[in-house]
Structures are given as structure tokens and as C-alpha cells.
C-alpha positions in Angstrom: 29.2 105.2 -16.8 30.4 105.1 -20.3 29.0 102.7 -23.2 32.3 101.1 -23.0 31.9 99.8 -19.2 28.6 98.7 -19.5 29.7 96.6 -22.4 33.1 95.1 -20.0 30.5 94.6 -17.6 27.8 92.9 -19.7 30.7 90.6 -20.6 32.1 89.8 -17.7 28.5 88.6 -16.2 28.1 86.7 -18.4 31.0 84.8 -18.7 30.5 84.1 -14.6 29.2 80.8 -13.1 26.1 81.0 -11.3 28.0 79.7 -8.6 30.0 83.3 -8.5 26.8 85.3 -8.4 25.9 86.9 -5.0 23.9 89.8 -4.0 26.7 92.6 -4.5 29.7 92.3 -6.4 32.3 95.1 -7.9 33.4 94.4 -11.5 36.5 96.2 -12.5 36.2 98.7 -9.6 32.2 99.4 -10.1 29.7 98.4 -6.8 27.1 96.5 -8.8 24.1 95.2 -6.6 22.0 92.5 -8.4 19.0 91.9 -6.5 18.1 87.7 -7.0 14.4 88.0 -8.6 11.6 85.2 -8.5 8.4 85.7 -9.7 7.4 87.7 -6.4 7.3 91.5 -6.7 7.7 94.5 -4.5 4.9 97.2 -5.3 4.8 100.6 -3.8 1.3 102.4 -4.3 1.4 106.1 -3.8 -2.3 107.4 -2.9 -3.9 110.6 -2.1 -5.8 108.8 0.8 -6.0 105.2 1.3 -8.2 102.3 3.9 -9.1 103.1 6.3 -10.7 106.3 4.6 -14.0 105.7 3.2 -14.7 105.9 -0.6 -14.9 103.8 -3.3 -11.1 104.2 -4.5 -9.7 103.6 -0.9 -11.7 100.4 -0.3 -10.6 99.6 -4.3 -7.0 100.2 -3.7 -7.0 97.7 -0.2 -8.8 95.4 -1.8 -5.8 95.1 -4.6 -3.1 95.2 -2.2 -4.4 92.5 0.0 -5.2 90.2 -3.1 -1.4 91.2 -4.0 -0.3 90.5 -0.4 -1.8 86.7 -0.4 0.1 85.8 -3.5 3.1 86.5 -2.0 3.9 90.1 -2.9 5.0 92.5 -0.9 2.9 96.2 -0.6 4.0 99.0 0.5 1.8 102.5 0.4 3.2 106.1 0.6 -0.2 108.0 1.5 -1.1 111.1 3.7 -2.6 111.3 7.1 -5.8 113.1 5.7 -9.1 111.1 7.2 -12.4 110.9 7.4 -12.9 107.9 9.4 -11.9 108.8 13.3 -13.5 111.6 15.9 -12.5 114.8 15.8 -10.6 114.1 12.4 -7.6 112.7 14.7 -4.8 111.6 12.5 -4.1 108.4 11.2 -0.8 107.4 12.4 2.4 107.6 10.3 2.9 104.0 10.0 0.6 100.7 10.3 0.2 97.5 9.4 -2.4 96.2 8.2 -3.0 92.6 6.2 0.7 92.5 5.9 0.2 95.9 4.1 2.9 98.3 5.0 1.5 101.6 5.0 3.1 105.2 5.6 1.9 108.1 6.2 3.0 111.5 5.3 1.0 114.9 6.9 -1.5 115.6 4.4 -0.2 119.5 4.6 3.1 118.9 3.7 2.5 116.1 0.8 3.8 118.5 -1.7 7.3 118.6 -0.2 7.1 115.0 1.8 6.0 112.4 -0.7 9.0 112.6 -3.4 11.6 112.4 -0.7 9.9 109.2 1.0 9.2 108.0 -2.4 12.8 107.9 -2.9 13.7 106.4 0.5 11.0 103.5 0.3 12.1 102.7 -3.5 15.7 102.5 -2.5 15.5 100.5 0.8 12.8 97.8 -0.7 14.4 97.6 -3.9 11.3 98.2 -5.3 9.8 96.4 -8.7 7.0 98.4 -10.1 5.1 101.4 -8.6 1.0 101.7 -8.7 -0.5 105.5 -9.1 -4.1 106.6 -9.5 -4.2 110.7 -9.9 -1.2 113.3 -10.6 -0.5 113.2 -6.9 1.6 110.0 -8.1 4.0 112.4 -10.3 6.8 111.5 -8.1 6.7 108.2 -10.5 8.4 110.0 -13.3 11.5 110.5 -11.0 11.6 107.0 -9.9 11.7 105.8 -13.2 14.4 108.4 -14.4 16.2 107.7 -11.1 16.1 103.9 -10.4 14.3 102.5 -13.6 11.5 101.8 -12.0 8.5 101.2 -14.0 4.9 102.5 -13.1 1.1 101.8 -13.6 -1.7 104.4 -13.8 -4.6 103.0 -12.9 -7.6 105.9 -14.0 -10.1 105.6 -12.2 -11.9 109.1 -12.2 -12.2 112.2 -13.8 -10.7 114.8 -11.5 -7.4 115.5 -13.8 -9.4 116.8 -17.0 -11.5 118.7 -14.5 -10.9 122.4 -14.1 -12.5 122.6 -10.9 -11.2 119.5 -9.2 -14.8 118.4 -8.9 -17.0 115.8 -10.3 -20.2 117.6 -10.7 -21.3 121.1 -11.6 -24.1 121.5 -13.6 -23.7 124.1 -15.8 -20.5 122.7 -16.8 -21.7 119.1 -17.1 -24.8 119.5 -19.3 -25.0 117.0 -21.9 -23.3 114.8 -19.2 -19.8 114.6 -21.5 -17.2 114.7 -19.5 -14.8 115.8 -22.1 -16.8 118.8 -23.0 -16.1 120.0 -19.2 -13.6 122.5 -20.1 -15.6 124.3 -23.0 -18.2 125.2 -20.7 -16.2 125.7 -17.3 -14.3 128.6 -17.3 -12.7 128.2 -13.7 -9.2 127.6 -16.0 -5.8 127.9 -13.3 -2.8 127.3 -13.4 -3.3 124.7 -10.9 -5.0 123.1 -13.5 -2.5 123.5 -16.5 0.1 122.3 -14.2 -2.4 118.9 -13.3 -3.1 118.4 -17.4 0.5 118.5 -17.9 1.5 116.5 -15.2 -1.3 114.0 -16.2 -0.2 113.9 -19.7 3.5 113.0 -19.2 1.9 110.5 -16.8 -0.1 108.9 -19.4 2.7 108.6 -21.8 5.6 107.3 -19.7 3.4 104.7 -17.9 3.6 100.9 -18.2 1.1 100.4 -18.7 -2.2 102.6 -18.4 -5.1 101.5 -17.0 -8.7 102.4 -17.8 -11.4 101.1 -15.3 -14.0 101.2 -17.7 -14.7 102.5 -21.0 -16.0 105.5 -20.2 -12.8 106.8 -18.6 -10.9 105.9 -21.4 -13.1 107.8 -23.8 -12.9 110.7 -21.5 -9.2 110.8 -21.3 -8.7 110.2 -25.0 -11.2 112.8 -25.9 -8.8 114.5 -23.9 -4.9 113.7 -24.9 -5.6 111.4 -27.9 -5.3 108.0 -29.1 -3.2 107.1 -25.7 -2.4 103.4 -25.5 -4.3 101.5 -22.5 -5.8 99.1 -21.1 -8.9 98.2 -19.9 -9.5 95.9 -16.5 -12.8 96.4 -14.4 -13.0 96.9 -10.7 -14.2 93.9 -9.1 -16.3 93.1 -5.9 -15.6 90.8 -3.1 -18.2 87.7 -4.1 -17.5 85.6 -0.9 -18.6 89.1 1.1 -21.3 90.5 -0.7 -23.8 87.5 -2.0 -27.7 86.6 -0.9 -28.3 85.7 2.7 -31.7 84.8 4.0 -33.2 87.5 5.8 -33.1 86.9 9.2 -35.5 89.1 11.4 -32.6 90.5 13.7 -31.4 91.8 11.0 -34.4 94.2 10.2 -33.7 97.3 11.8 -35.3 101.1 12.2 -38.7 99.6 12.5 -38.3 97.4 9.3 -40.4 94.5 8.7 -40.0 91.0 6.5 -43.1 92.3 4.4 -41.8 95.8 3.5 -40.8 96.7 0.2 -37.8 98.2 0.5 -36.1 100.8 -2.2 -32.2 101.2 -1.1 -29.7 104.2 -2.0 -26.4 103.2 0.0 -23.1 105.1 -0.8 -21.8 108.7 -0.6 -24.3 111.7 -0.7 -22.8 113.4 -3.0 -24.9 115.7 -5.6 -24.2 113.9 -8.5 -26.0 110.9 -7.1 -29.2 112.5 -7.1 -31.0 111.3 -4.1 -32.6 114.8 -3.6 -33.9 115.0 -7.1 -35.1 111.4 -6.7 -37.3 112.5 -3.4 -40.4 114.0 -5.8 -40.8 111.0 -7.6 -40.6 108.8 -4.9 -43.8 110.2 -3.6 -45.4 109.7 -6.7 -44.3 105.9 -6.3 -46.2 106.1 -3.2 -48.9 107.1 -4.5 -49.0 103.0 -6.2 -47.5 101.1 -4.4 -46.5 100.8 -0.2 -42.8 101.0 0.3 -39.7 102.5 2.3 -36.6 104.4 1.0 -33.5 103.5 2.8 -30.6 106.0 2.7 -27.6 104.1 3.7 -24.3 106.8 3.9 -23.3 110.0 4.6 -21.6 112.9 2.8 -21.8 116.5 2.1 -25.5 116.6 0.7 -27.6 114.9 3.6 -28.4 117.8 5.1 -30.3 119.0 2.1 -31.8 115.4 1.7 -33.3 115.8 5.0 -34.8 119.0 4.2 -36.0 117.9 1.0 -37.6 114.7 2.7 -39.1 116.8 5.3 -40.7 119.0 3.2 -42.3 115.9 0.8 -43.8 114.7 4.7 -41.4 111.9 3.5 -40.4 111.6 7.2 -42.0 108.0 7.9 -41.0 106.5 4.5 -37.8 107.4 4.0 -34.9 105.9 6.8 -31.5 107.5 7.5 -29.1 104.8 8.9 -25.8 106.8 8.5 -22.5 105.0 7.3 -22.5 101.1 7.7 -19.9 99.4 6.5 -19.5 94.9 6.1 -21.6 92.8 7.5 -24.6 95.8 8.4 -24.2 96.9 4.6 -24.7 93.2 3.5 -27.6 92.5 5.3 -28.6 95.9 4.8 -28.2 95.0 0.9 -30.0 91.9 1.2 -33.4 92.7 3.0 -34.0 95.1 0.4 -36.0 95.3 -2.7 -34.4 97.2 -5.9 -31.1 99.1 -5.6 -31.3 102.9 -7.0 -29.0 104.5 -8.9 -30.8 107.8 -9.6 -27.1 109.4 -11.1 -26.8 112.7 -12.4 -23.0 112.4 -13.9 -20.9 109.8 -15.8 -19.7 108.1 -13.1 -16.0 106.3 -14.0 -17.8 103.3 -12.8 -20.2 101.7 -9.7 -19.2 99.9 -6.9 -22.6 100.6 -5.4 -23.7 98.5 -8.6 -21.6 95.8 -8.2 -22.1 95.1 -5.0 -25.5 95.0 -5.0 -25.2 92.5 -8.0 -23.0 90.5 -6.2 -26.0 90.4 -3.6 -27.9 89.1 -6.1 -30.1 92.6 -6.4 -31.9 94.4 -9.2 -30.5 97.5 -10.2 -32.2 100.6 -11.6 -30.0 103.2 -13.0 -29.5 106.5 -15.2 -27.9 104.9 -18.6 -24.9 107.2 -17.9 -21.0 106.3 -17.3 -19.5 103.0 -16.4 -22.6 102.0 -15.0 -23.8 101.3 -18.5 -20.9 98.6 -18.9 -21.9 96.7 -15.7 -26.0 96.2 -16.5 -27.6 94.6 -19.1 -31.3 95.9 -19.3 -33.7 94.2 -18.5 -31.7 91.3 -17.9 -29.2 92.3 -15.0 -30.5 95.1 -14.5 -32.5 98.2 -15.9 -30.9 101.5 -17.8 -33.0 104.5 -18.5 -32.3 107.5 -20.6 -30.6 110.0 -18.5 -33.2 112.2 -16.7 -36.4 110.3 -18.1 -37.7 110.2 -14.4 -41.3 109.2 -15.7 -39.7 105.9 -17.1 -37.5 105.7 -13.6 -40.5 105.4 -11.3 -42.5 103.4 -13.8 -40.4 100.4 -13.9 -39.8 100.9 -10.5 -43.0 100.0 -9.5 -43.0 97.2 -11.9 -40.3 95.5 -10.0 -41.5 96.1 -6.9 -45.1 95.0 -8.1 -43.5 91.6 -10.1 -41.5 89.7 -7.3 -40.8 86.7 -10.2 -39.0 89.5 -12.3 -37.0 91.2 -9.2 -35.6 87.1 -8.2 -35.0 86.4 -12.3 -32.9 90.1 -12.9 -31.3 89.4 -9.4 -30.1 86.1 -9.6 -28.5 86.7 -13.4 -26.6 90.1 -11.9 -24.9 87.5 -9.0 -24.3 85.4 -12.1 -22.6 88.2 -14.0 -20.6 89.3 -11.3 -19.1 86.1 -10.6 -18.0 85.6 -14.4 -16.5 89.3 -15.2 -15.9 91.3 -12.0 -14.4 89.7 -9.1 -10.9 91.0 -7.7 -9.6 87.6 -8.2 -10.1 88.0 -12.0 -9.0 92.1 -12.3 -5.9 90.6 -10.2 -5.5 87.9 -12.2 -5.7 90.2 -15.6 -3.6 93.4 -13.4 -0.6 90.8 -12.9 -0.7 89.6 -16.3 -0.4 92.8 -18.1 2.2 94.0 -15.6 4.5 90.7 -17.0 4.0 91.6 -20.6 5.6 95.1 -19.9 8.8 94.4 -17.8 
């Protein structure tokens, strides 16, 4: 179309009535389809893996499209079969509904070749108004925006793209535990990896906006490409869900009782969260004081947690429960002591953490990542210097020795969480920047 027809066109709107507007109309032999906006908005979220998958970004990602969904917008998410939920790793189906949520699936084998051409189809059918992303794996933005004028938001929530392994912990790579410095000392360099930073980069400049979940990924990435423009919104926790209950005895399991002190680890066992390097020194906290470990989760490093506990004769102190997930994590949460967070790495940020505040539960953690953001020592928590575990067990046992301090850190963490890190108030903030930049 030439600069002179958009111009006849421009005109000739606007010297209509409003009476003579209607969904499609052809001015001087152009189709022109004008879609009849309120303030409602049609987002489409394109995700590696999405709910019902467990991880911290899947149950993230839900929680934002069903806060979305009850104020009247409509979701749709372009995801892959991939799962780690069902037996036998039986797909999830192609499409569902979940919450009002519209969700389709693409096989996870052919994403590569699947995803852009669905993209395209969803955007063009539900006339779509701005399109959510969280990795490169949402490249298929760029086109949507060339295409259809479509804007997009990149919501960084992890490390993975400036990692040249695809991972989130190796040690020799991560000493020092900057995150930038990963590509000095990892020499695993691809072009798999040239092709993500590129990707990633052309992401980060053509979004609208960018979106840091914490201050530690937005270092990291600007360590990374430069001073790129973003935003900063937390990840919130669902306050009505996770908060104190009494404890009630049915709810002490695995041969728990109301008098136990109870040390709780609940998330994925990966090796970055250190719960086989914390075993050691939990036996040294034996040693003063009578209490249980309870490992709540699964993931690729329980087998060697076993061993390790095994080995330490750990094997009536320390309590496996597997995966739990809503109302057994909350009580699970609340009939215990002190939360752990023995991290090795940065993490982009905690869930873990926040939902144990919400639960109005002491934290201990490594003073490393986004965690750092969410606790205030001694007050809402307590930070140690990364890998000081002599300080780590000795103010473990003082919680667990000081019941008046546990309550007091406790009860301001539920008091934090309520103020700066509920959905309500990251959706509130999300939607908010989203109108500033159409």
C-alpha cells in the first residue's frame, strides 16, 4: 500500500460517523477490518512447557493467565506436549481447557517447524492484542510483529539464554557464583548457542516491554547485552493458598509428631539446590539439638541424596515424601519449623521462598540471587554468605532453639508477602506497563 492510500484512507475514517463504523469495511477498493476494542485484551503466551508440568515457571505462567482470565481477558497458550506430570510420560493432549485457558499443544519433537505456523494461525483467527514470551523458544514473536503488528513482552525469568550449556549449574563454570562470567570459564561454545544469544538479543530489543523478575536477572542480562531498557515486576505467591493453618494432627504424616522440630527442603532436586552438601551439616545439627529433615520433591539428584543420607545413618532423621503439590504442600509447609534454602547458584528468584513466607515461615538461605531481594535478615528471614556453612547450621539451631524468634521472623515474612509479592499486585503492575506501551 502506498503512503498516498493510507493517507485517503486515514481521511476518509475519519470524516465517518460512528454510526457508519462496522467490523469490516472496503474504502476505495481496500478490505479494511477494524476490530471494535475495549479495554479487554487477547493474549497469546508461547511457552516451552506450561501447567500441568511441574516447575516453578509453569505454575508462574498459570497463575498469570488465570489472574488474566478473571479480569476478563482472554488467554490463549501455544505450548508443546513435552511432560513430566502423567505415567509412562503419556502426552498431554493437543488441546484443553483449563480455567477458561485455551491451551494448545504442539509435539514437542517437531516445535521447531510447528510453533511459527500455529503462531500465525492463533494470531490471525483471535485477532490477537499483545503476545507473552519467556526464553528464545518465543522467537516466532519477531514475525508476529513484522507480520501483524503485534506487540510482545519478554518476561526473563532465568538464565538459560546467556548459558553455553543450556544449564543452570556447573561448577567449574559457575565459581564466584556470577552468572555473567559463565561464558569466560565454559568453554562448551556452539553454534546452538550463538544462534540462542542472537535470537535472545533481537528479542530483547524489539520487545515491549522487557521484563526482569528480579534484579539479579537483570544484572545478568545487562552484563550480558548492555544497558537494555526493562522492567522490573516480582513473581508473586498465591496469599489466600499458602498462609498459617493450625496444625492439625491428621495432618502429621511419615511418623511426624506435634512436638518435632521439623527442618523442611520442598522443591526440585536439582544440584544447584544443595541438599546433598547440606546432609554433613545436618548431622552436626544433630549433634545439638533433636530434629527431622523433610525432603519434599523429586528431581534428577534424589538418588544421590539418598545415598548421601544413607551413608550419614541419616535414614531415621531425614523423610522422603516425594512430589506434593496444594493442600499436602501447605500443611506440609505449615507443621514445619525453618525453611532451607541451602543454594549453590544465583537463582533468578524463589518461589520456594515465597511461599514459605506467605506461610508465615522463617527462611534460612545462601545470600545469593533473587533470593537476596525477597528476605530481609534477621527480620524476614536470614542470609548467609555464600558457602559459610558454619554460620548456616549455627543460626539454624538458634531458630529452632528460640521459638519467640521463629513466630516474630515468621509472622513479618507473611506481612511482607502480602505488601510486595502477591499475583494480584505483579498483575496489577504487568497490565499497567503493558498500557503505557501500546
Amino acid at each position: 500500500m502506498t503512503e498516498f492510500a493510507r493517507l485517503v484512507i486515514f481521511e476518509e475514517i475519519m470524516n465517518l460517523d460512528t454510526s457508519e463504523i462496522f467490523t469490516n469495511i472496503q474504502l476505495i477498493g481496500i478490505p479494511l477490518k477494524l476490530k471494535l476494542r475495549n479495554k479487554d485484551m487477547n493474549f497469546l503466551f508461547i511457552l516451552n512447557t506450561f501447567y500441568p508440568n511441574i516447575g516453578g515457571v509453569e505454575n508462574a505462567t498459570y497463575e498469570i493467565c488465570k489472574r488474566l482470565k478473571e479480569r476478563g481477558h482472554e488467554i490463549f497458550v501455544l505450548t508443546t506436549t513435552k511432560v513430566n506430570v502423567r505415567p509412562n510420560n503419556q502426552d498431554l493432549p493437543f488441546f484443553e481447557k483449563i480455567d477458561g485457558i485455551r491451551i494448545y499443544r504442539i509435539r514437542h519433537a517437531l516445535r521447531f517447524f510447528d510453533i511459527p505456523w500455529k503462531a500465525l494461525y492463533l494470531a490471525r483467527k483471535y485477532q490477537i492484542d499483545y503476545v507473552y514470551i519467556t526464553d528464545f523458544w518465543g522467537g516466532v514473536a519477531l514475525f508476529l510483529k513484522k507480520i501483524f503488528r503485534i506487540p510482545f513482552v519478554y518476561v526473563l525469568n532465568g538464565y538459560n539464554p546467556i548459558c553455553p550449556r543450556g544449564t543452570l549449574f556447573h561448577e567449574q563454570a559457575c565459581q564466584g557464583f556470577e552468572v555473567w562470567k559463565c561464558l569466560e570459564q565454559c568453554h562448551k561454545f556452539s553454534f546452538r548457542f550463538l544462534f540462542t544469544l542472537i535470537i535472545t538479543r533481537m528479542l530483547l530489543l524489539e520487545a515491549e516491554p522487557v521484563i526482569a523478575i528480579s534484579e539479579a536477572v537483570r544484572d545478568a542480562y545487562r552484563a550480558y547485552f548492555g544497558k537494555i531498557s526493562m522492567k522490573l515486576l516480582y513473581y508473586g505467591v498465591d496469599a489466600q493458598k499458602f498462609k498459617p493453618l493450625p496444625v492439625q494432627p491428621s495432618t502429621l504424616t511419615h511418623n511426624l509428631e506435634d512436638s518435632d522440630k521439623i527442618l523442611l527442603f520442598f522443591g526440585r532436586l536439582i544440584k544447584e539446590r544443595g541438599v546433598a552438601e547440606f546432609l554433613p551439616h545436618f548431622k552436626e545439627i544433630l549433634k545439638q539439638v533433636e530434629c527431622k529433615l523433610l525432603i519434599v520433591g523429586s528431581g534428577p539428584e534424589i538418588k544421590e541424596i539418598k545415598e548421601e543420607a544413607n551413608s550419614l545413618s541419616l535414614q531415621k532423621k531425614v523423610i522422603f515424601t516425594g512430589f506434593l503439590r496444594n493442600k499436602d504442600l501447605v500443611n506440609v509447609i505449615n507443621i514445619s519449623t525453618l525453611v532451607i534454602l541451602p543454594i549453590l547458584f544465583p537463582e533468578p528468584l524463589s518461589l520456594v521462598a515465597l511461599e514459605a513466607m506467605a506461610c508465615g515461615k522463617p527462611v534460612i538461605s545462601f545470600e545469593l540471587g533473587g533470593v537476596k531481594e525477597l528476605l530481609a535478615h534477621d527480620k524476614v528471614g536470614l542470609l548467609i554468605a555464600p558457602n559459610n556453612w558454619k554460620e548456616f547450621t549455627n543460626k539454624i539451631h538458634q531458630i529452632l532453639s528460640n521459638e519467640e524468634l521463629s513466630e516474630s521472623i515468621g509472622s513479618a515474612a507473611r506481612q511482607r508477602v502480602e505488601k510486595f509479592f502477591t499475583w494480584k499486585k505483579f498483575v496489577d503492575q504487568f497490565l499497567k506497563v503493558i498500557i503505557q506501551n501500546r
